[in-house]
N, C-alpha and C positions, 0 to 999 in steps of 0.2 A: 502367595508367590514369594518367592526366599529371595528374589536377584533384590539388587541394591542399587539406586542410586546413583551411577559412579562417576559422571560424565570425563573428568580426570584421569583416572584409570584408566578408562577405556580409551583412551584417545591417546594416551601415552604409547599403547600395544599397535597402532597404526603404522607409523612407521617402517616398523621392523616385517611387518604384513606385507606392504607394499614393495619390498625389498625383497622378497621372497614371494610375488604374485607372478613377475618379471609377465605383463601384462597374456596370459592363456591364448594361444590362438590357433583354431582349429577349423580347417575346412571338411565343415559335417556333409554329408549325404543323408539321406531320412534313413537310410538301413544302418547307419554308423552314427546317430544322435546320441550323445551323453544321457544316462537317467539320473535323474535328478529327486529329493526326495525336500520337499517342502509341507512341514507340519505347521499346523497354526500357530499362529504368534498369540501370546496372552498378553494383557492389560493388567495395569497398576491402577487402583483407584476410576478417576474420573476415562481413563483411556478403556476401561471395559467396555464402554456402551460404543466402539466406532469398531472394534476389532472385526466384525464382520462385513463392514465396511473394505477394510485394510487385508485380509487373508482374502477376500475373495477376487482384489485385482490383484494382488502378488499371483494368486492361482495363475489369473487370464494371464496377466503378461507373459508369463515363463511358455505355458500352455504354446498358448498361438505366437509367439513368436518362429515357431519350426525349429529351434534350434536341440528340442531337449527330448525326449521323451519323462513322460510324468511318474513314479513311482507311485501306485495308489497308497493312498493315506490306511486304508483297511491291513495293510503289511509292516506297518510302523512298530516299531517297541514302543513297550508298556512306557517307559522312562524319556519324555521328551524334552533335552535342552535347550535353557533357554539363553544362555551365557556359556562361554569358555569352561568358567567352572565349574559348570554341571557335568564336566568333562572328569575321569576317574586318570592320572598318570598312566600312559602306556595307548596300546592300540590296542583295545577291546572291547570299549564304548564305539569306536570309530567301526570294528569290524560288526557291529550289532546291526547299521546301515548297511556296509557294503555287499554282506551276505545274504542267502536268499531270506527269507522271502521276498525284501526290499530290493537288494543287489543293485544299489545306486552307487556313484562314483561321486555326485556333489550332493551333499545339504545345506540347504539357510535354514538359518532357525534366527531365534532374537524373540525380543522383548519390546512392550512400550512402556512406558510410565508417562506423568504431567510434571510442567515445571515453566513457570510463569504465564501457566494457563493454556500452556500450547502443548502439543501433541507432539514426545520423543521417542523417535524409533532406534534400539539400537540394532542392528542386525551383522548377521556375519552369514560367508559362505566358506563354508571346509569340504576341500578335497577328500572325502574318506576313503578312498585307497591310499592314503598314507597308510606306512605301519607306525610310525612317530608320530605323535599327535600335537605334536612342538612345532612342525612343518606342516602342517595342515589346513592352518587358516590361509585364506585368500584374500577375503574382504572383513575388514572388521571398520564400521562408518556407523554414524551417526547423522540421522536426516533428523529435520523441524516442519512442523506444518501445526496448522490451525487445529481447534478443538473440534472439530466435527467431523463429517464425511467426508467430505472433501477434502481435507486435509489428510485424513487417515489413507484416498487414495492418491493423495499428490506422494507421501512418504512409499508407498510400495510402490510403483511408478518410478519414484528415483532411486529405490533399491534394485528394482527388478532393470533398469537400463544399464545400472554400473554391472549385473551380473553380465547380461548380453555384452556386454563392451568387452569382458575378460573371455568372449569365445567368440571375439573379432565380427559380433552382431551390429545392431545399430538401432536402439531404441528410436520407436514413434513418438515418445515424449514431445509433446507441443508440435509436431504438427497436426495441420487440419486440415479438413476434409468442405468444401465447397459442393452444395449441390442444388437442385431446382424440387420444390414443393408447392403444391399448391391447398396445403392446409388449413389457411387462411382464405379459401376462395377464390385468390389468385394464384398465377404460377409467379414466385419469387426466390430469390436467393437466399440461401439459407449455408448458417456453417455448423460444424461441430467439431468434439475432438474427434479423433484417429478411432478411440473404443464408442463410440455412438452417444457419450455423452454432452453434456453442454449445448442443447441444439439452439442457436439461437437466427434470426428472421436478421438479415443485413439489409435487404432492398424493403419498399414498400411504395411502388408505384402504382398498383392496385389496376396493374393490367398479365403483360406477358414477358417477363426476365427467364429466358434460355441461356444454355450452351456455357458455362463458365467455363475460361480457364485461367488458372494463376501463375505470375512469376515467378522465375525462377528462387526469387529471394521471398517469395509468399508476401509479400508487402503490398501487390495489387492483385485484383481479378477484375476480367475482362468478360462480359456476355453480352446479348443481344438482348435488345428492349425493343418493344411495341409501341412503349409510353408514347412517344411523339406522333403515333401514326404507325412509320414506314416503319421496319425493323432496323435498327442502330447500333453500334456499339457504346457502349457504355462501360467504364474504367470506375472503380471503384477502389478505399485504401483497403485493406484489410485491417487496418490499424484504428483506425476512426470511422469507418463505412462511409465517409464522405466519396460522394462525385468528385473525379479528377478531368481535368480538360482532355478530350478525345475530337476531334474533325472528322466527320462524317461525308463520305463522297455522296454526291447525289444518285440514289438507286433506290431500285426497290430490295434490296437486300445487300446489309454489310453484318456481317457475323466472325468473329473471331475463331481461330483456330491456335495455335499457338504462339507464347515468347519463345523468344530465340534464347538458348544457353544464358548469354551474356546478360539479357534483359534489357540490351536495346532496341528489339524490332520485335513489331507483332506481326505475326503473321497471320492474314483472314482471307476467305473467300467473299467475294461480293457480284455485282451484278452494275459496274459501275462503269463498263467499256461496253454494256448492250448485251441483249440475248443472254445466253447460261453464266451463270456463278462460277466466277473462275479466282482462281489464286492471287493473291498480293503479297505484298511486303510493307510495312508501314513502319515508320518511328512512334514510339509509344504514348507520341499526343498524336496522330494522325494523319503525319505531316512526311512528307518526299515518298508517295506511294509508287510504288513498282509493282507492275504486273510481270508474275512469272508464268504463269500456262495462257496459251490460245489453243483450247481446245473447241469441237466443233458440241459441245455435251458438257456436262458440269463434272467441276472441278472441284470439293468440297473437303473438309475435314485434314487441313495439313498440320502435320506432328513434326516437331525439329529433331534430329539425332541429339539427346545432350550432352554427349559421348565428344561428335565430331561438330556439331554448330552446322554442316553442313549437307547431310542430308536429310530428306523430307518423302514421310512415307504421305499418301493423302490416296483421297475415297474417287474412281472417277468413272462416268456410264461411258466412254469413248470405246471399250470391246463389249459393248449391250448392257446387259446387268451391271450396279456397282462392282465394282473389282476393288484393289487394293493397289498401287505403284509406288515404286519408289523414283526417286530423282534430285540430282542436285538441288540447292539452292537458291542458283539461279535459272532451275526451267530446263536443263541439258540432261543429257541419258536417262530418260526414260524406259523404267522397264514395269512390266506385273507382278507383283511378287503372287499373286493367290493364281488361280488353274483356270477362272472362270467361270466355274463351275456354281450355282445357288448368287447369293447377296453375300458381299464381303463389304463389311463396312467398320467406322467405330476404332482405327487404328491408335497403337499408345504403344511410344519407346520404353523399354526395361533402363534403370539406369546403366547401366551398363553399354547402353545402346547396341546391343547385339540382338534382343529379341524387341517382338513386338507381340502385345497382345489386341487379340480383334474378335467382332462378335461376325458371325455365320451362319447362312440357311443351309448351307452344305449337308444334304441327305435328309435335308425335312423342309416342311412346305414353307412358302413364300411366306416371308414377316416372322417364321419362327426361330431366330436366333439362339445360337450359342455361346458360351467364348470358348475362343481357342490360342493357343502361343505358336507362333513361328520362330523358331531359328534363323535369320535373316541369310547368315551365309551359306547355309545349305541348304533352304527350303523346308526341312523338317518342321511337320507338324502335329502339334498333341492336341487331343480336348480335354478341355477342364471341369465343363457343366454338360450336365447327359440326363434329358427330358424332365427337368427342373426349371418349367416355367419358361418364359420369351426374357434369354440374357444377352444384355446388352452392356451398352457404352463400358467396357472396363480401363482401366488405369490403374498404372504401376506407385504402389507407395514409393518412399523414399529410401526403402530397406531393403527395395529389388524381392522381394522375398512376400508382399501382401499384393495383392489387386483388389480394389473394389469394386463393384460393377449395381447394376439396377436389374433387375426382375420383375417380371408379372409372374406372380404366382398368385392364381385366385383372380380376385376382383381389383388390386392393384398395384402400385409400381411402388418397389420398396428400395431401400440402398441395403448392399452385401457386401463383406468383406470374405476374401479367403488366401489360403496359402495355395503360391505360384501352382504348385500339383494339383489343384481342386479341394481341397480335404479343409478340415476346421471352417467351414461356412458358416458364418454369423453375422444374422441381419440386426441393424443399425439403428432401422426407422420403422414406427409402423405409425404414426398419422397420417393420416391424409396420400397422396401419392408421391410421391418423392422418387427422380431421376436425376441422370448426368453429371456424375458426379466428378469433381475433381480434388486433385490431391496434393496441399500446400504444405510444401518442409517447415520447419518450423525456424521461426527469425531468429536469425543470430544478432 
């Protein structure tokens, strides 16, 4: 490998890059995705043995983000750069991309080297439909991470987030994904990152932890526990996995539903005024609780708008089968957003708070779920999954743009990730059964 060294040089050319980035922003549709042409990065020395580490989550991230379409690597020139200078004066290297076979409009290319033991990426992304090759860069940055794997995918990761940032995306970098596994024998909490790595066990009550959800600030989650007996909620940090103080009303059922926007009210369904599981409101140790539904049937599963703080879609049998309704905050106008029709349940706001995604027996038999997106204001509805297994609980990333959801496919209940249209399905977990998952932004 000929590159050099330079970290100097290279960082001197930043500036004048950023000044002429004037940050891309573009609102794609899938028929109108930029192609993008991403060739492997090569290694200096001791960085050879992580590269496949490092090109294989740059792939993911660009891939499954939605925002790109992939130029396959099989259409690439003979001659791939790894630096600016492998760049010849003029537009004719640049037109070697843009033209068919490849017919991309962006490339990242880049290099790594070692240098105090740690793993340096330099990388750049050029516009190649310039015809001036002097105007063409975009990005030209320098990431650091550790000598190993991890390191090699923490460096593509904060490459591949500053692309998505320049065509007004939003990298899932650090957030995480909160879900129920019973791997260990028991059903327990469990976290990992956003791409299905890192899975690590948070609870270990060595009974039954259900139903998580997190704040808005990812700093807690909340689920139900068996541990004590009754079913409870329980408040955990995300930071320390320590128990935080939560006040439990006396019932046979308190279960959480969701934080409010602001992250100071949790909102749960319990069994705490007699008879059916109806709606509350609580402070986030458990404390000045409010009931908002007196229904004569159960009231279960409330989602906060995060949009407006003030409306709440939730799960209820009051027209026969689970439905779906939505209603103020405090318990006023109630209406059904779904037809009635099969089990609607499993409700989750888009950020944006204009859609909602939910799972449905709609046109298949009892308990066979799918998911499906409504359009809140106009009732419009799509499907997403179609006779791929019993799909359930899904929830909106933080990118408006991913949902994860749980399936039975086979013999058991796995965690999936996909983009808002159905497409790029990529499961997450396969030990043991793993459900209900939720989806933590990442702490600022």
């Amino acid at each position: 490998m000929k590159a050099k060294f330079t970290v100097g040089i290279f960082l001197a050319g930043v500036a004048a890059t950023l000044l002429s980035a004037q940050q891309i922003k573009i609102g794609i549709e899938s028929s109108q995705r930029p192609v993008i042409a991403i060739p492997d990065f090569r290694g200096a020395g001791e960085a050879q043995r992580v590269m496949g580490a490092l090109n294989d989550t740059l792939w993911s991230e660009i891939e499954t983000s939605g925002l790109f379409k992939m130029a396959p690597k099989s259409f690439y020139p003979t001659a791939i750069p790894q630096q600016p200078t492998d760049f010849k004066p003029g537009g004719a290297a640049l037109a070697s991309w843009a033209s068919p076979p490849v017919s991309s409009q962006w490339l990242a290319f880049g290099y790594t080297a070692v240098r105090d033991n740690q793993l340096v990426l330099f990388a750049w992304l050029y516009n190649v439909s310039q015809p001036d090759i002097s105007r063409a860069q975009v990005i030209g940055k320098v990431y650091f991470g550790s000598l190993d794997d991890n390191g090699a995918r923490k460096v593509a990761r904060e490459f591949a987030a500053d692309i998505l940032k320049q065509f007004g995306g939003q990298s899932l970098l650090g957030s995480r994904l909160f879900f129920v596994s019973d791997r260990t024998g028991h059903k327990e909490i469990w976290s990992m990152d956003y791409d299905g790595s890192n899975q690590q066990q948070l609870t270990n009550y060595r009974s039954i932890s259900t139903f998580p959800c997190v704040s808005p600030d990812g700093t807690k989650v909340a689920f139900t526990s068996y541990a004590q007996g009754m079913p409870k909620i329980f408040v955990h940090s995300t930071d320390t996995g320590r128990k935080v103080p939560f006040y439990n009303q006396s019932a046979s059922l308190n279960a959480p539903g969701d934080f409010t926007p602001d992250g100071k009210l949790l909102l749960l369904y319990s069994t705490a005024g007699g008879g059916y599981a109806q709606i509350y409101s609580a402070n986030i140790d458990g404390g000045n609780l409010k009931r908002i539904t007196y229904a004569r049937t159960i009231d279960v599963e409330p989602k906060v708008n995060p949009k407006t703080g003030n409306d709440i879609v939730f799960v209820s049998g009051r027209s026969g089968l689970p439905q779906i309704y939505k209603m103020n905050i405090d318990g006023a106008d109630i209406v059904r957003l779904t037809t009635g029709e099969g089990e609607a349940v499993n409700p989750s706001w888009s950020p944006d708070g204009q859609r909602i995604a939910f799972a449905w027996t709609k046109g298949f038999e009892p308990g066979n779920y799918n998911i499906f997106l409504m359009d809140v204001a106009t009732r419009n509805i799509v499907q997403l999954t179609h006779g791929a297994g019993r799909n359930e609980n899904p929830v909106w990333a933080p990118d408006g743009i991913h949902i994860v959801f749980s399936s039975k496919r086979g013999h058991g209940n796995q965690i999936f990730t996909m983009l808002a249209d159905g497409t790029q399905v990529k499961q997450l977990t396969t030990q043991g059964n793993n459900e209900k998952p939720a989806w933590a932004r990442a702490i600022q």
